[in-house]
KEZAKOL-26760 format. One record per residue (C-alpha): residue number from 1; residue in three letters; x, y, z. Coordinates in nm, 3 decimals, padded with zeros to 5 digits, always signed. Each point is the difference from the previous one (the first is absolute). Layout:
<nodes>
<node NUM,ala,<X,Y,Z>> ...
</nodes>
This chain:
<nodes>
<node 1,unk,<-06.895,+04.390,-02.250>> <node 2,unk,<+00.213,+00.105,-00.324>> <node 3,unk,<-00.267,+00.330,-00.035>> <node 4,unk,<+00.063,+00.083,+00.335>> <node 5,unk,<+00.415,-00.021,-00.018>> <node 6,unk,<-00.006,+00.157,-00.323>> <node 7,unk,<-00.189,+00.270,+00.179>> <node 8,unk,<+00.271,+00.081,+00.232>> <node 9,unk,<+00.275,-00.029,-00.252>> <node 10,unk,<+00.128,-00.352,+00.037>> <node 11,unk,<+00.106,-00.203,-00.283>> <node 12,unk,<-00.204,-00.347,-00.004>> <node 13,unk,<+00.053,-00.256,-00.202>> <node 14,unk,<-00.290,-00.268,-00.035>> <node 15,unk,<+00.055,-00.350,-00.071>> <node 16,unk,<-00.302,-00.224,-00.009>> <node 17,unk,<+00.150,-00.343,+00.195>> <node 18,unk,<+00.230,-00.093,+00.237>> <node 19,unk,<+00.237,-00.166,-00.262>> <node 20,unk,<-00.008,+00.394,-00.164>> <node 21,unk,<+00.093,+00.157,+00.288>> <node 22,unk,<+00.306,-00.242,+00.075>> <node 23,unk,<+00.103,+00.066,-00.338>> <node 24,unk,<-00.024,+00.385,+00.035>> <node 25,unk,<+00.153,+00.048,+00.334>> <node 26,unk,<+00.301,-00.230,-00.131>> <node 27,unk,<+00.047,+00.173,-00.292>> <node 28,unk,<-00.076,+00.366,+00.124>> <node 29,unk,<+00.075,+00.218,+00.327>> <node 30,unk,<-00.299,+00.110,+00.200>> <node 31,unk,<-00.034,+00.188,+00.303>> <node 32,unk,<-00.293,-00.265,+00.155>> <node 33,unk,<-00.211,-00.311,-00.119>> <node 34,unk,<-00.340,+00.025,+00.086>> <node 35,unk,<-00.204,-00.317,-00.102>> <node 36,unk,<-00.319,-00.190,+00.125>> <node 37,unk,<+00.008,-00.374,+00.070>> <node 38,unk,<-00.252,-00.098,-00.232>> <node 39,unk,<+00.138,+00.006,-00.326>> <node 40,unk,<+00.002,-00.199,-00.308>> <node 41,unk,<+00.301,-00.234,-00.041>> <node 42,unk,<+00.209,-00.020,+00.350>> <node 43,unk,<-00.142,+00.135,+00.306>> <node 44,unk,<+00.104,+00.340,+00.162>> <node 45,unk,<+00.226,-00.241,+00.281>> <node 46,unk,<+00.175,-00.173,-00.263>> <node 47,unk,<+00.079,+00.322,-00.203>> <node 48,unk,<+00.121,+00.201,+00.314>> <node 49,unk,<+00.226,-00.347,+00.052>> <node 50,unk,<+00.108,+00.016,-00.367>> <node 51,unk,<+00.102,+00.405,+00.045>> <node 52,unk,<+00.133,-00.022,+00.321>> <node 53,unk,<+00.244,-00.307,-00.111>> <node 54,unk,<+00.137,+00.226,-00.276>> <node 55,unk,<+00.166,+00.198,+00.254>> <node 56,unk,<+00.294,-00.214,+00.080>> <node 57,unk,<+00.278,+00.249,+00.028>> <node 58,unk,<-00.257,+00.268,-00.121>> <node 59,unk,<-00.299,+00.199,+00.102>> <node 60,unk,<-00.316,-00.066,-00.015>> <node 61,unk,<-00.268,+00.243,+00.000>> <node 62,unk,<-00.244,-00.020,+00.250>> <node 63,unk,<-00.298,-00.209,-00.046>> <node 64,unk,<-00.415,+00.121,+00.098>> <node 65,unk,<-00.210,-00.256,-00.003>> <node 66,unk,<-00.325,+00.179,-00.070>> <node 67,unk,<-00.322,-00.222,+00.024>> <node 68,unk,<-00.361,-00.088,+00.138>> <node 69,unk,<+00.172,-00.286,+00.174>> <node 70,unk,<-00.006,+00.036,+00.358>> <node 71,unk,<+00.033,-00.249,+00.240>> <node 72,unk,<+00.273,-00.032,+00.249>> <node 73,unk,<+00.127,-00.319,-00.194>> <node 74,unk,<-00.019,+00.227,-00.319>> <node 75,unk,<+00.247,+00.257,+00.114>> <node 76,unk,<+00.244,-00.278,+00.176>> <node 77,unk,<+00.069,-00.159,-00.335>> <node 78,unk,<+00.037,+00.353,-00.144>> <node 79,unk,<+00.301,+00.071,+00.213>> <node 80,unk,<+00.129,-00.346,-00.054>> <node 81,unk,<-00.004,+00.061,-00.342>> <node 82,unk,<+00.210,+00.291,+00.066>> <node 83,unk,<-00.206,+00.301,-00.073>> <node 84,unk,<+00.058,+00.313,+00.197>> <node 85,unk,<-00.366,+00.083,+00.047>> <node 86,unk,<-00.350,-00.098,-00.040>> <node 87,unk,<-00.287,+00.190,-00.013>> <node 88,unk,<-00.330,-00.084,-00.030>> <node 89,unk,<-00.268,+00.134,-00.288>> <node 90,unk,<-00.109,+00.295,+00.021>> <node 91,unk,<+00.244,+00.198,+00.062>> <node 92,unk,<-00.045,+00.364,+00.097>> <node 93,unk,<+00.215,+00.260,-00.252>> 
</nodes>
């Protein structure tokens, strides 16, 4: 996904767990999260929780979950997690 944003001029930054990506969005602006739900560490839910808590009297950025995991129950606890979307692997460009 980062070759494919880089390829239409985004700016990605790459973190390699959930606890990374916490980290970076609170210390860092961005203009969207995108994240799977398998990760090491904590799981894409609990990291869109841990984001979307930050934003007590500030904005968040809005939250993809982007992932091969597709049931109905999958994408339920996605949005109660708080992300803004979820799509599922692939995704077309």
């Amino acid at each position: 996904m980062s070759s494919v944003l880089d390829a239409y001029g985004y700016q990605v930054t790459a973190v390699d767990s959930g606890e990374a990506g916490v980290v970076a969005v609170n210390t860092n602006t961005f203009a969207c999260v995108l994240m799977d739900v398998l990760m090491p560490g904590i799981d894409g839910y609990d990291a869109c929780r841990r984001i979307k808590s930050m934003g007590k009297g500030a904005a968040t950025p809005p939250v993809v979950m982007l992932t091969s995991k597709s049931s109905p129950f999958d994408k339920i606890r996605g949005k109660m997690a708080g992300c803004d979307a979820y799509l599922t692997k692939p995704v077309e460009k």
